[in-house]
C-alpha distance (Angstrom), angle and dihedral (degrees) to the residues before:
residue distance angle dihedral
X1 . . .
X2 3.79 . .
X3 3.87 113.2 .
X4 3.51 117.9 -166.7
X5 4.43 127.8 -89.9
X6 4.23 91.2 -106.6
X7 3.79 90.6 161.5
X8 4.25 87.9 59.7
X9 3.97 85.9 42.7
X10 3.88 108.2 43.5
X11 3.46 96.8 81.2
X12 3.71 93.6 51.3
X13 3.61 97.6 49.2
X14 3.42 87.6 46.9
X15 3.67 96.7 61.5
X16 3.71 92.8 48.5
X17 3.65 95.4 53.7
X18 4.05 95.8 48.8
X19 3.72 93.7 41.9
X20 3.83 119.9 -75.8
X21 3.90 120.3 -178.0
X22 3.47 111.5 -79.6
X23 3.87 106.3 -1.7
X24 3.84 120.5 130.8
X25 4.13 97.1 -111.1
X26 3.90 91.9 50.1
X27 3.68 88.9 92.1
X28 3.58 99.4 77.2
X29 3.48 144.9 32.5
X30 4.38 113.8 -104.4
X31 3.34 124.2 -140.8
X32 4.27 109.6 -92.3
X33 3.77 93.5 -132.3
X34 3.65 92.8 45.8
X35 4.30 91.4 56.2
X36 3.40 89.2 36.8
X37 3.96 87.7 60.8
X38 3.82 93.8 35.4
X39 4.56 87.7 54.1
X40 3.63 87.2 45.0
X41 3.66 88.6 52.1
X42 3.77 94.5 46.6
X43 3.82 85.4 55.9
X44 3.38 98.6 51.1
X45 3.91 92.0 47.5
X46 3.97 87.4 54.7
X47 4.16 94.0 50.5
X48 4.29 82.7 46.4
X49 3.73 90.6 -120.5
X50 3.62 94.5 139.8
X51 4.05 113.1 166.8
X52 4.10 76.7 57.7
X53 3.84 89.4 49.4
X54 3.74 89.7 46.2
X55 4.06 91.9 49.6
X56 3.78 90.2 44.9
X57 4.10 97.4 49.0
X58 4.52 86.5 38.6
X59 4.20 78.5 59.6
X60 3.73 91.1 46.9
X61 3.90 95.7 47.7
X62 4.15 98.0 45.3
X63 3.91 90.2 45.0
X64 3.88 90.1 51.4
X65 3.86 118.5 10.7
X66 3.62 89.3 -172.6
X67 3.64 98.3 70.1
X68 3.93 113.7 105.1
X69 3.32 98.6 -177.0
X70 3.44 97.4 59.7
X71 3.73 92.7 50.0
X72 4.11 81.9 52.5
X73 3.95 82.0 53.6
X74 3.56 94.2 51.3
X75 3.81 91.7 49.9
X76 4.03 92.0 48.9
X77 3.85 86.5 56.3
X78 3.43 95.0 47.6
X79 3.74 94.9 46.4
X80 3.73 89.6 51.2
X81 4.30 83.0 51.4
X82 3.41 80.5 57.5
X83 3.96 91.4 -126.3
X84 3.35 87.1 132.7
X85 4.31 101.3 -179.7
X86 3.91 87.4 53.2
X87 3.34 86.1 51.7
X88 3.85 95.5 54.2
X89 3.56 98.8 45.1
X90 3.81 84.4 58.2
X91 3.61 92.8 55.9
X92 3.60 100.1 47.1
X93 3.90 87.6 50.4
X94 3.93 86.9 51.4
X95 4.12 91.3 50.1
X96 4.04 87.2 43.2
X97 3.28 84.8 68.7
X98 4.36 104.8 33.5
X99 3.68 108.3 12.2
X100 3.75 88.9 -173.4
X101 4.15 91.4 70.7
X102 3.97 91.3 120.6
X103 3.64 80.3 -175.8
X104 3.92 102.0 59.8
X105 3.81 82.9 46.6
X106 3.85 90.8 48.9
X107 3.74 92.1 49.7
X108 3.92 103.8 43.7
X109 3.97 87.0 54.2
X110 3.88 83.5 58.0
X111 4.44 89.2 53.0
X112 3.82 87.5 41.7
X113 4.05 86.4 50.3
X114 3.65 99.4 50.7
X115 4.17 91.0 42.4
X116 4.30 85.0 49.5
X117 3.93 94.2 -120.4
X118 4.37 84.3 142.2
X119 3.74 89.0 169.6
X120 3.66 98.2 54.6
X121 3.99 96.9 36.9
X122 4.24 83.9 56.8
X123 3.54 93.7 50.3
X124 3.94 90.1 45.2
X125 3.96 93.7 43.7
X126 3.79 90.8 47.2
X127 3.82 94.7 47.3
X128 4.18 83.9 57.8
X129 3.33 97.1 46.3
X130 4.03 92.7 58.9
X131 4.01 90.5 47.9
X132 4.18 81.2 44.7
X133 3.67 123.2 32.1
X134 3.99 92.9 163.6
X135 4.01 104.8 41.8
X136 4.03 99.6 119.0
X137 4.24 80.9 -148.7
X138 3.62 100.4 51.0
X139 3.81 86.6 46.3
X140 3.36 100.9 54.4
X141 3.62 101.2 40.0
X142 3.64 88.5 47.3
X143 3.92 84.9 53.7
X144 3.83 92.5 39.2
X145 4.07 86.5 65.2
X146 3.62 98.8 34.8
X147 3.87 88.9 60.5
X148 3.70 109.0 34.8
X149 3.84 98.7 28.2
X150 3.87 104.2 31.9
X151 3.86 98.6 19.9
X152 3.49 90.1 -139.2
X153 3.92 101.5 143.1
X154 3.90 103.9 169.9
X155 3.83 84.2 63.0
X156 3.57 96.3 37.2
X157 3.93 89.9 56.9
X158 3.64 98.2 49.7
X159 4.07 88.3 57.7
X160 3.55 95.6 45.9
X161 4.02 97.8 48.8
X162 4.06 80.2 52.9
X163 4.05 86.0 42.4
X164 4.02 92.2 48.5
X165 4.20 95.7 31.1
X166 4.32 79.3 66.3
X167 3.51 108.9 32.4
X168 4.08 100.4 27.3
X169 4.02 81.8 -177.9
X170 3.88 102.1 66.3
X171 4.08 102.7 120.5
X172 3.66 88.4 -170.7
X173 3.74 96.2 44.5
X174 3.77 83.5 59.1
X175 3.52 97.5 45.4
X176 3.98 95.5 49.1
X177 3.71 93.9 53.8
X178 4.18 90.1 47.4
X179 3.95 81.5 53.8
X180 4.32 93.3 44.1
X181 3.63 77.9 40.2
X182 4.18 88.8 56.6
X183 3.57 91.5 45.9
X184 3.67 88.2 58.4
X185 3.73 95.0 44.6
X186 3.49 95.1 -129.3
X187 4.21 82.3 135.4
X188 3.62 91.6 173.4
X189 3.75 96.1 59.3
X190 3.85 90.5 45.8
X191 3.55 95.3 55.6
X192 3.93 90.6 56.2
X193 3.23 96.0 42.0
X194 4.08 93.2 53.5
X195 3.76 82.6 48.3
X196 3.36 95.3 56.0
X197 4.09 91.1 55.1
X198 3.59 94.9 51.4
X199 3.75 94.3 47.5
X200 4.27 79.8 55.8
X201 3.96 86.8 43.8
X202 3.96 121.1 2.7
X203 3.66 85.0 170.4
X204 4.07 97.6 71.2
X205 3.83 107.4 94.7
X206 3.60 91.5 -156.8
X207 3.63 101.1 68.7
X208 3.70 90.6 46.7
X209 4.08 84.3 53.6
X210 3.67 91.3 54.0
X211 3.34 93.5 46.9
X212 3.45 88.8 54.0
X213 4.18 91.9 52.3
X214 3.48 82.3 52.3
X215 3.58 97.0 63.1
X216 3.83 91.8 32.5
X217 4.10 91.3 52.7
X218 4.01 79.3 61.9
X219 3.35 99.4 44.5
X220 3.64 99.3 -115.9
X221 3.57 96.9 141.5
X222 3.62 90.4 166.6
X223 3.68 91.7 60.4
X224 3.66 103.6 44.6
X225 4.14 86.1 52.2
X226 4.18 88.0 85.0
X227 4.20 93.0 40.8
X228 3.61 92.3 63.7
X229 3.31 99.5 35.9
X230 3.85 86.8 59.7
X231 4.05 89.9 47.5
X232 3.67 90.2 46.6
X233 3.74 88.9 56.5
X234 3.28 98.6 39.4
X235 3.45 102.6 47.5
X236 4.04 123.6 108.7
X237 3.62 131.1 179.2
X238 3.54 119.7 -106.0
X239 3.57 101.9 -171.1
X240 3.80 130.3 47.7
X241 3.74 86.4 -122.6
X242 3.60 90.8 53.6
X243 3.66 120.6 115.4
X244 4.18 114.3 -107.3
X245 3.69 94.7 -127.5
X246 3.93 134.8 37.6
X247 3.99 99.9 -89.1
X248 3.64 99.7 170.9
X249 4.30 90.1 46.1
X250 4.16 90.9 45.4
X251 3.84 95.9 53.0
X252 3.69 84.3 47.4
X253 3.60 94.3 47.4
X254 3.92 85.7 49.8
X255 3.80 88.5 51.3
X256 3.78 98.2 49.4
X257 3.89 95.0 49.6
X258 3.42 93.8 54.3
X259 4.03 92.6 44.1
X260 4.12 85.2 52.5
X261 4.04 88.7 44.6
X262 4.36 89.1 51.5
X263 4.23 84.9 51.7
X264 4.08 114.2 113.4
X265 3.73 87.5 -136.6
X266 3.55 106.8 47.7
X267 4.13 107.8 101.7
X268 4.36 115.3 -103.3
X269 4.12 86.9 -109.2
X270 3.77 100.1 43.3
X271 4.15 89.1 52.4
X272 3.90 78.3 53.3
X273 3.73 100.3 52.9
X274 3.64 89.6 43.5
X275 3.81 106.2 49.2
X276 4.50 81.8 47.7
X277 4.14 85.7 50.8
X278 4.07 86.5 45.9
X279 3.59 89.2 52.6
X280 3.49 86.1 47.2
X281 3.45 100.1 56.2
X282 3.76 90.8 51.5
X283 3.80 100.3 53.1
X284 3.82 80.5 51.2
X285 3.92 89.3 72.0
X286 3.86 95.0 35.7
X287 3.67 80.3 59.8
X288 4.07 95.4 65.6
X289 3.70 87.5 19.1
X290 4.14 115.9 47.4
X291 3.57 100.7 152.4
X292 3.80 107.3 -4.9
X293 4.22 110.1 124.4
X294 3.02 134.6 -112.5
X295 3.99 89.7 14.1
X296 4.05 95.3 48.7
X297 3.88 91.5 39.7
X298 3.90 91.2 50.7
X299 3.95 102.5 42.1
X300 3.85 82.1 51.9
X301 3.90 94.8 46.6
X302 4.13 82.0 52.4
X303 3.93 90.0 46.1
X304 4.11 96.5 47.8
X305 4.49 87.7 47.5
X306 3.92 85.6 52.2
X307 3.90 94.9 44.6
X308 3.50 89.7 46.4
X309 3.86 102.4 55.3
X310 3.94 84.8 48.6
X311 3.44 92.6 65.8
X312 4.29 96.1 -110.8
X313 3.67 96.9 129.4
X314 3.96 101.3 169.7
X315 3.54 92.2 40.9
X316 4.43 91.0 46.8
X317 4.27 81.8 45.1
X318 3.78 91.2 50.6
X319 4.45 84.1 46.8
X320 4.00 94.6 47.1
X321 3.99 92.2 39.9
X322 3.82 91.7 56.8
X323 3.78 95.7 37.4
X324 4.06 79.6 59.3
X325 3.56 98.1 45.2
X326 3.86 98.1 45.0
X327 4.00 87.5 64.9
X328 3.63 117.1 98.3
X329 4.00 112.1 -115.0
X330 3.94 101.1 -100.7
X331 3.71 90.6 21.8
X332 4.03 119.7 143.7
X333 4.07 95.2 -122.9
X334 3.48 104.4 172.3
X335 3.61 95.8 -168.5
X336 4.01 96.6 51.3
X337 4.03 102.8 97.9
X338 3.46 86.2 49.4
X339 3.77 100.0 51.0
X340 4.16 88.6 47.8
X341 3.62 82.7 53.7
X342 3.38 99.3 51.8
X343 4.08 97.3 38.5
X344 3.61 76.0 58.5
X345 3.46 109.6 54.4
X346 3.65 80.2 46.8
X347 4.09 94.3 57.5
X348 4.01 77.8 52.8
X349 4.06 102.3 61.2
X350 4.20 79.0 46.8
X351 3.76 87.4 57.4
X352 3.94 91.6 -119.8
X353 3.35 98.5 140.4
X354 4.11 96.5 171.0
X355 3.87 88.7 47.4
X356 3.63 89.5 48.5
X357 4.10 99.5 49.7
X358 3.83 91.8 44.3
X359 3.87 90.2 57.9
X360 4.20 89.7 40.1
X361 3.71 92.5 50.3
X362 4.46 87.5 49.4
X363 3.83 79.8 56.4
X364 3.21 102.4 45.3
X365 4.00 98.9 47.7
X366 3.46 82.4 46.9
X367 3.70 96.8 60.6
X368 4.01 107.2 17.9
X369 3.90 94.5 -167.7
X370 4.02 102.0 49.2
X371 4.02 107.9 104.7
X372 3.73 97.7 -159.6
X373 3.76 102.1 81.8
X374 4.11 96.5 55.9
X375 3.66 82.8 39.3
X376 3.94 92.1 57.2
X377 3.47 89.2 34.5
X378 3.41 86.0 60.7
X379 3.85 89.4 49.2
X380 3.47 95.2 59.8
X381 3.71 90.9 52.1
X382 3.72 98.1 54.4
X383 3.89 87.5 47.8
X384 3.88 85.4 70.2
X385 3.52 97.0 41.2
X386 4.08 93.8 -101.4
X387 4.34 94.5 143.0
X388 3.78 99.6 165.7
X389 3.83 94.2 41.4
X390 4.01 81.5 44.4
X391 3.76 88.2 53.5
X392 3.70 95.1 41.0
X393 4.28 91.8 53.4
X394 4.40 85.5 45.5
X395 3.67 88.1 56.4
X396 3.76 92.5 53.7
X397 3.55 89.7 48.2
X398 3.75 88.9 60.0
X399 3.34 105.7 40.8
X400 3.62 84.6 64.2
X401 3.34 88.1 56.8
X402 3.58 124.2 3.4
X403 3.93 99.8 -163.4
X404 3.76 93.5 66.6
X405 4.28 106.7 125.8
X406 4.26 84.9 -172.3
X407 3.74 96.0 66.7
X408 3.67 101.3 40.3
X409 3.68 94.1 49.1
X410 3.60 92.6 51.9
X411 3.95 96.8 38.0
X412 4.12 78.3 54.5
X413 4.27 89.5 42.0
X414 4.43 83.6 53.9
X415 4.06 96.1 47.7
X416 4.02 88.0 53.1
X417 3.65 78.7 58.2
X418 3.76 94.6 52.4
X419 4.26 86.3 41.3
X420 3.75 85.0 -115.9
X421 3.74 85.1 139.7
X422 3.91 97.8 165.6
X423 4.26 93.2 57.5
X424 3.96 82.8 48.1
X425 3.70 86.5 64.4
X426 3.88 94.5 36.5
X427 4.17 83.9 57.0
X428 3.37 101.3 41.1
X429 4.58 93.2 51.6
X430 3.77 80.6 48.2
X431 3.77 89.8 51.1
X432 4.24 89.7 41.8
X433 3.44 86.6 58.2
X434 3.23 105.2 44.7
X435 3.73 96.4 47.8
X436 3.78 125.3 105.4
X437 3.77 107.1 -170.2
X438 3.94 117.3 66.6
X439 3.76 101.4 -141.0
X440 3.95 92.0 50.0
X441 3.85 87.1 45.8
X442 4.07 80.8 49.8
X443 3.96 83.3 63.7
X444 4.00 88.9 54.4
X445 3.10 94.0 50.3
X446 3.81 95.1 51.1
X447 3.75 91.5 47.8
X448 3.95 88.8 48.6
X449 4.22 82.5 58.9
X450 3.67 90.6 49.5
X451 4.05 89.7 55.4
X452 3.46 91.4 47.0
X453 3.81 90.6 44.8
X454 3.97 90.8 59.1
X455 4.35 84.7 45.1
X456 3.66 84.6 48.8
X457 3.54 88.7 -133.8
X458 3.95 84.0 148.9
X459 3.83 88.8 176.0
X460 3.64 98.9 52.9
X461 4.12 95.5 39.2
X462 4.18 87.3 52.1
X463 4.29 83.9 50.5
X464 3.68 79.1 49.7
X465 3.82 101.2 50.1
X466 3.91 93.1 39.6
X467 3.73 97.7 57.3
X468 3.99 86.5 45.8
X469 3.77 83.0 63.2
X470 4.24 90.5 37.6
X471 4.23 82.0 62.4
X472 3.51 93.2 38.0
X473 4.11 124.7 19.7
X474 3.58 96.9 -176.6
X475 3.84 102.3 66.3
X476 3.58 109.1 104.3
X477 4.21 100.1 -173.3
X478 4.16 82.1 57.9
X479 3.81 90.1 53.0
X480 4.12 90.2 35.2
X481 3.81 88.8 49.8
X482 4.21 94.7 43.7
X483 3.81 86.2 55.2
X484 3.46 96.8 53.3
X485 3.86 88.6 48.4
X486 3.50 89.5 59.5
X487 3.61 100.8 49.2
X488 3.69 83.6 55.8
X489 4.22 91.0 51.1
X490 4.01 85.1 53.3
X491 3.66 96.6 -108.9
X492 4.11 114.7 124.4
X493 3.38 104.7 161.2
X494 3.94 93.4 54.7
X495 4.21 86.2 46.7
X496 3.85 97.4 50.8
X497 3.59 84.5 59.1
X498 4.00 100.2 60.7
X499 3.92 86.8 37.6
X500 3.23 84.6 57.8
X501 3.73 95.8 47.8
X502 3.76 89.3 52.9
X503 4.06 91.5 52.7
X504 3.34 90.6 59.9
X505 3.80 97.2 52.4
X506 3.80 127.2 74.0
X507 4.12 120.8 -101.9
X508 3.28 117.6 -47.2
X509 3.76 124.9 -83.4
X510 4.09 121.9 -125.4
């Protein structure tokens, strides 16, 4: 909870209450006793001793009923009871009588907060920051809401530089504006300004966890790996119904590894090591959470995708099948369709075909638009030599979407099985055009040539094969295969020159 900066506000209050120029309860003289309870109060708040705060500011408020700023007293002590509707009905008796106590404003918004009324907290925040444009605390809750609740981050910005400019030591000032600063995707500035927080609090788990999203919303899975580490071991319950361990930052953890481990870059034993720590991190919640949904059901979702990409089929199947049993029937499991999927594509590299479509059909009536189901489905009849049912499952696949380069090549790779050589070729442009990456629109290419080959359109299969090595000039079969092409056109000179190409480079890729 976020209590209020009474040290930086004292002295103001103070100076209304007695008399200062200007202020609404200048015009008369209070009763002694009653700002002698009201400073004693004010003390109290400021050494956090707040049934004594609340006695004091009760004394204040009977002696003189008038006396707003006691009432706002009364509803800081309460707030920081955490009896938060108390707490409001003592500041809206404190702006019934001054409407201009930015501070009553400032801490209602905080009750409405903490009880989730968004709408009402805004309005209140707002309403404080026009009586108040300097308060460091008005600012920054005003900017808290504006960027997590309203996700407006060019306002959110402007409250927090006024928040920060005053009170240079607000953690969660800084780590509001890296998040407004996110939103903006101006990553660079986020990333300093999350710095900035933790070097004012490296204990608070949550900026290292947005730190991490930061990372994460770029894809730097690499990066993120320390950030959640750090909030994982930093984390501490707050509440006695509070989990023991960071659930939320595990699974994430779990997710992240095995995102690095799927990465063309990162080195055969390091996806190892990862996809084991992933695992890891996901028997780490089972641990605390056996058989509790959604947390049970999603750290063994996480544990069945690492098993999987190391190879352990039965033991990912036994994962996925429990992460699909643990969830109540009716249940909204979000990760569901994708754990059929993948118990499926498991069933495939078993060579259970009928195990494997029953689980890709689940998936795919549980999320109409995904391709991959009718394209695994069609996988698993090509394994057993099924083309047209093959071809029939592909073209599913793209008619939910038809930009995906996977299902045309293969639709194309299952008529050359059938000798329908000309729909090869019509596949495999589809897939060339389709495709994002050059080297795997190399692989088109070379597939194209092999069409065109079985045609004998020599000319158009050495195109083919030459603009496989254009998109990639370190695949030896596509220089091998051009060579050949040209032989058969007539031209020898031209061919010794891509054999010679493919000589000097090292065996040839698949």
């Amino acid at each position: 909870m976020r209590f209020p900066l009474y040290c930086l506000c004292i002295g103001v209050t103070l100076a209304l209450v007695v008399g200062g120029p200007g202020s609404m309860e200048a015009q008369f003289i209070r009763d002694p006793e009653a700002v002698s309870a009201y400073e004693a109060g004010l003390n109290h708040l400021a050494a956090e001793e707040w049934d004594q705060a609340l006695t004091a500011f009760t004394q204040a408020t009977t002696l003189d009923p008038t006396y707003a700023v006691a009432f706002q007293g009364l509803g800081d002590a309460l707030r920081a009871l955490e009896d938060y509707q108390s707490a409001i009905n003592q500041y809206r008796q404190a702006l019934d009588i001054n409407p201009k106590l930015a501070l009553a404003f400032n801490g209602r918004g905080v009750c409405y907060r903490e009880l989730g009324e968004i709408n009402l907290a805004a309005n209140d925040f707002d309403n404080a920051s026009q009586l108040d444009r300097k308060n460091p605390e008005i600012a920054a809750n005003w900017g808290d809401i504006l960027v997590n609740q309203l996700g407006d981050a060019e306002r959110a910005i402007r409250y927090l530089d006024v928040a920060i400019a005053q009170d240079p030591h607000n953690a969660e000032a800084y780590r509001n504006r890296g998040l407004a600063h996110t939103l903006q995707q101006d990553f660079d500035e986020a990333v300093a300004d999350l710095e900035k927080s933790l070097q004012v609090d490296p204990q608070d788990f949550e900026t290292h966890a947005t730190l991490a999203t930061v990372y994460l919303y770029q894809e730097e899975y690499a990066d993120a790996i320390g950030p959640l580490s750090r909030a994982i071991e930093t984390y501490a319950p707050e509440e006695s119904t509070d989990p023991e361990i960071y659930v939320t930052g595990l699974l994430q953890r779990a997710d992240t590894r095995r995102r690095l481990a799927l990465q063309d870059d990162t080195p055969a034993a390091q996806k190892q090591t990862l996809l084991a720590a992933a695992v890891a991190d996901a028997d780490q919640v089972l641990e605390e959470y056996p058989d509790r949904f959604p947390e049970s059901g999603l750290a063994l979702h996480r544990r069945g995708l690492a098993l999987r990409l190391q190879g352990l089929f039965g033991e990912a199947i036994k994962a996925l099948t429990d992460a699909i049993q643990v969830a109540p029937a009716g249940a909204d499991a979000s990760y569901l369709a994708e754990a059929y999927l993948k118990r499926g594509i498991c069933w495939f590299y078993q060579q259970q075909g009928s195990l494997a479509r029953g689980d890709l059909e689940q998936a795919a009536n549980l999320n109409f638009e995904d391709p991959r189901p009718h394209l695994w489905m069609g996988f698993t009849h090509f394994q057993e030599g099924n083309y047209r049912e093959a071809i029939d499952h592909y073209g599913e696949a793209i008619a939910r979407n038809p930009a995906f380069p996977l299902a045309y090549v293969n639709r194309g790779i299952a008529y050359m099985r059938l000798g329908e050589f000309k729909k090869g070729v019509e596949n495999f442009n589809e897939a060339i055009r389709h495709e994002p990456d050059g080297v795997t629109k190399a692989r088109h290419f070379y597939r194209r040539g092999k069409a065109y080959l079985m045609l004998e359109d020599f000319q158009k299969a050495f195109d083919s094969f030459d603009h496989a090595t254009l998109n990639d000039d370190s695949y030896r079969e596509a220089f091998q295969q051009a060579a050949e092409t040209l032989e058969q056109l007539g031209q020898p000179n031209l061919a010794a020159k891509y054999r010679e190409r493919a000589t000097a480079l090292p065996d040839a890729k698949s």
